[in-house]
N, C-alpha and C positions, 0 to 999 in steps of 0.2 A: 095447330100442330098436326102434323101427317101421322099417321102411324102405319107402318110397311106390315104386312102380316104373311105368313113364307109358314107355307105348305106344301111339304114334301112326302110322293106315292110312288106305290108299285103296287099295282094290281090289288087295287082296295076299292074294288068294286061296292061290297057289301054298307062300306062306311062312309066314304068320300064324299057322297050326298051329304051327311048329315054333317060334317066337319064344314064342309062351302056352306050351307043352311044354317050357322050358327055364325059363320062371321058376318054374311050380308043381311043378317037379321038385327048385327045390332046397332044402336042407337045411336051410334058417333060417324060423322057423314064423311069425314075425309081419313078415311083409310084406302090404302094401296094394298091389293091383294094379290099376291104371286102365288103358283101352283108351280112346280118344279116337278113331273114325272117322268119316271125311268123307263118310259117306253113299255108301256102296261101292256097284256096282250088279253085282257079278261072282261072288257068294257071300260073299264075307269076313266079311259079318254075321252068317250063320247059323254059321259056323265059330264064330264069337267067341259066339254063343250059345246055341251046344252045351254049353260049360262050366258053361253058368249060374252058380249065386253063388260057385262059385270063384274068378271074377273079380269085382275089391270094388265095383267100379264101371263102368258101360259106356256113351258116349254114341255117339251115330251121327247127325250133323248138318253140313249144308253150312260151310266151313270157307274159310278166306284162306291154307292154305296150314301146310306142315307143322310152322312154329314159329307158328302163331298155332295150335294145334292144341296142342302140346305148351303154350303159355299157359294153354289151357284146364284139360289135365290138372294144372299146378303150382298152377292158383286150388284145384281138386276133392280136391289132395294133403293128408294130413294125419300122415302119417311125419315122426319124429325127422332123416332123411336120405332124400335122393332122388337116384333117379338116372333112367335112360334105357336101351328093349329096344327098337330100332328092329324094324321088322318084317318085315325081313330077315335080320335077325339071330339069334343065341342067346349065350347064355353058353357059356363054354368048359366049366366044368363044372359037379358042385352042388354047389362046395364058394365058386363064387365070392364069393354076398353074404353068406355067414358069414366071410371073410375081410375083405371091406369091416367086415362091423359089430364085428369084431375089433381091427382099424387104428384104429376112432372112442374103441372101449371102454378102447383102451392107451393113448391119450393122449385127454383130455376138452377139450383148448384145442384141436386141430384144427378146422378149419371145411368140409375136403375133402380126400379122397381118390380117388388114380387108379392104374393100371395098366394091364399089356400088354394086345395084342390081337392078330389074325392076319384077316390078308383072303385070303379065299380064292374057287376060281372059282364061280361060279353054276350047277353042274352036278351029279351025284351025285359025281363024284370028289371035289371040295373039295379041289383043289389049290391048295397054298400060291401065294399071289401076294407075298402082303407081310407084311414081320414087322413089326407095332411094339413097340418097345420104348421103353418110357416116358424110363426112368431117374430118375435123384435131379431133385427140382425145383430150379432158380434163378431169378431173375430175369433177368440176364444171358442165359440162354438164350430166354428168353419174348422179348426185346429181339432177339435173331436170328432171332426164326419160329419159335421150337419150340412145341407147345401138347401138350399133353395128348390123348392118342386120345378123342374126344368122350364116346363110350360107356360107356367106362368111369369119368369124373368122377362122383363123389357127393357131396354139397355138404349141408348142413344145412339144413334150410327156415329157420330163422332167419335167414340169411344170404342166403337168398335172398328173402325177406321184405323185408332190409333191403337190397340192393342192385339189386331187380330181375329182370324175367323177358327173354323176347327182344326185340331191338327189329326188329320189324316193315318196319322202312325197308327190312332187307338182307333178298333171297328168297331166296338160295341159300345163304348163310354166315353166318348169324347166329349160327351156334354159334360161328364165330369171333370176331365180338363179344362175345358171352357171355363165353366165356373170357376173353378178354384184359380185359375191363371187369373181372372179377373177379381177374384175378392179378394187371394191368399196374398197374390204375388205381387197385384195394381192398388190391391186397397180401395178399389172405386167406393163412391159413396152411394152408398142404397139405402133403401127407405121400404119397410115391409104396409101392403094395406091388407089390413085385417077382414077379409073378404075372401069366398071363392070366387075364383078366375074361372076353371076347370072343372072340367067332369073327364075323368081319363079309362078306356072300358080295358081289364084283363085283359093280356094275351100280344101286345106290341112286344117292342125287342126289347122294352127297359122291364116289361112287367111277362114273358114269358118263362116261368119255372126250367124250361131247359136249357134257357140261356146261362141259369144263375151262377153255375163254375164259373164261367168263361167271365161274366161281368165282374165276380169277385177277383177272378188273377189281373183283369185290366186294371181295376180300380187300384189293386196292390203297387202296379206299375207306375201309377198316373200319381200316388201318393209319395211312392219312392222319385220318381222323377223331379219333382216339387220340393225333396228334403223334409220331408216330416216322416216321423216312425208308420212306415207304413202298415207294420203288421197291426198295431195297436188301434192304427187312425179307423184301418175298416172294420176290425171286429168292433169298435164303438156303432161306426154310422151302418153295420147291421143288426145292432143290439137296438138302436133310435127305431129302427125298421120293423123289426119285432113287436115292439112295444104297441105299434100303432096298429099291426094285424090285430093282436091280441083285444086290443079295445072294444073291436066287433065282436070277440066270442061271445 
């Protein structure tokens, strides 16, 4: 089983190393790795092409932004299953996507799989900020605000083939569309592995504090647009969010 893995930058000099460093590190040999950059102007380019053909694919072209970005990468994909290294990120360890392609191999009717994560701070210490913990998937719960830790979802290209890539309307949370178009509205079958995937550091677009208005009014949208009470769906899945800051204090 192939698994595509789609990595999308801008001038992520600082981190970009260690995001490439976590995927050719791990343990499962047939993976396709895409880099999709926004025509970086800070080094990030040369970093990414340091590796040379160890990475399967590599663009660097002006962009509309980080899901029309990651678009790019799912047309360029050609893995059995895909997923997502933001490029701040890394895997927690190298045993993660041989555990995903484990989950797909034990049952063949899945369509995705997800698991834990850990955000931690943007400094050498890498102190815990937040834990997520996935848990067993339901719908009912998806109906209260819960979603899936983005990063770790790995979805079958078939499926995404058939259902669709981001939609473009939303800039800041289309990964929450994504999701919920795919669990709320397709009902795909997913399967949770009780493991971290992730190590995700402070300070991206999903986790910077000045973002937060703006991802809350998207979210409102992306929830009203799908037919669910929107105002109630996200005060829930910011209250789930809370809950799991708090855990650290």
């Amino acid at each position: 089983m192939r698994v595509t893995i789609i990595t999308v930058c801008y001038n992520r000099k600082a981190t970009i190393g260690k995001a490439i460093k976590s995927v050719l590190e791990q343990n499962y040999d047939d993976i396709e790795y895409i880099i999709v950059d926004g025509n970086s102007t800070d080094g990030t380019k040369e970093i990414i092409e340091s590796y040379g053909n160890r990475i399967s694919q590599f663009i660097s072209e002006p962009d509309k932004g980080m899901y029309d970005a990651i678009n790019k990468g799912l047309k360029l994909a050609t893995g059995d299953v895909i997923g997502l290294m933001h490029s701040d990120d890394e895997f927690y360890d190298v045993n993660a996507v041989r555990k995903i392609v484990a989950r797909f191999q034990y049952d063949s009717s899945l369509e995705g799989v997800y698991g834990d994560g850990v955000y931690v701070s943007n400094d050498s210490s890498e102190r815990l900020i937040r834990n997520r913990i996935g848990g067993i998937f339901s719908l009912k719960k998806v109906k209260k605000g819960w979603l899936p830790l983005h990063p770790t979802v790995y979805l079958k290209k078939s499926v995404i083939d058939k259902y669709g890539v981001y939609n473009l309307d939303f800039k800041i949370a289309s990964d929450t569309e994504f999701l919920l178009r795919y669990l709320y509205k397709y009902k795909i079958k997913m399967s949770y592995i009780n493991s971290y995937i992730v190590k995700m550091r402070m300070g991206g677009m999903s986790t910077n504090l000045k973002q937060a208005l703006e991802v809350l009014y998207e979210d409102y949208k992306i929830y009203k647009f799908h037919g669910l009470t929107a105002f109630l769906v996200v005060f829930q899945k910011k209250t789930m969010a809370l809950r799991q800051y708090m855990v650290q204090l």
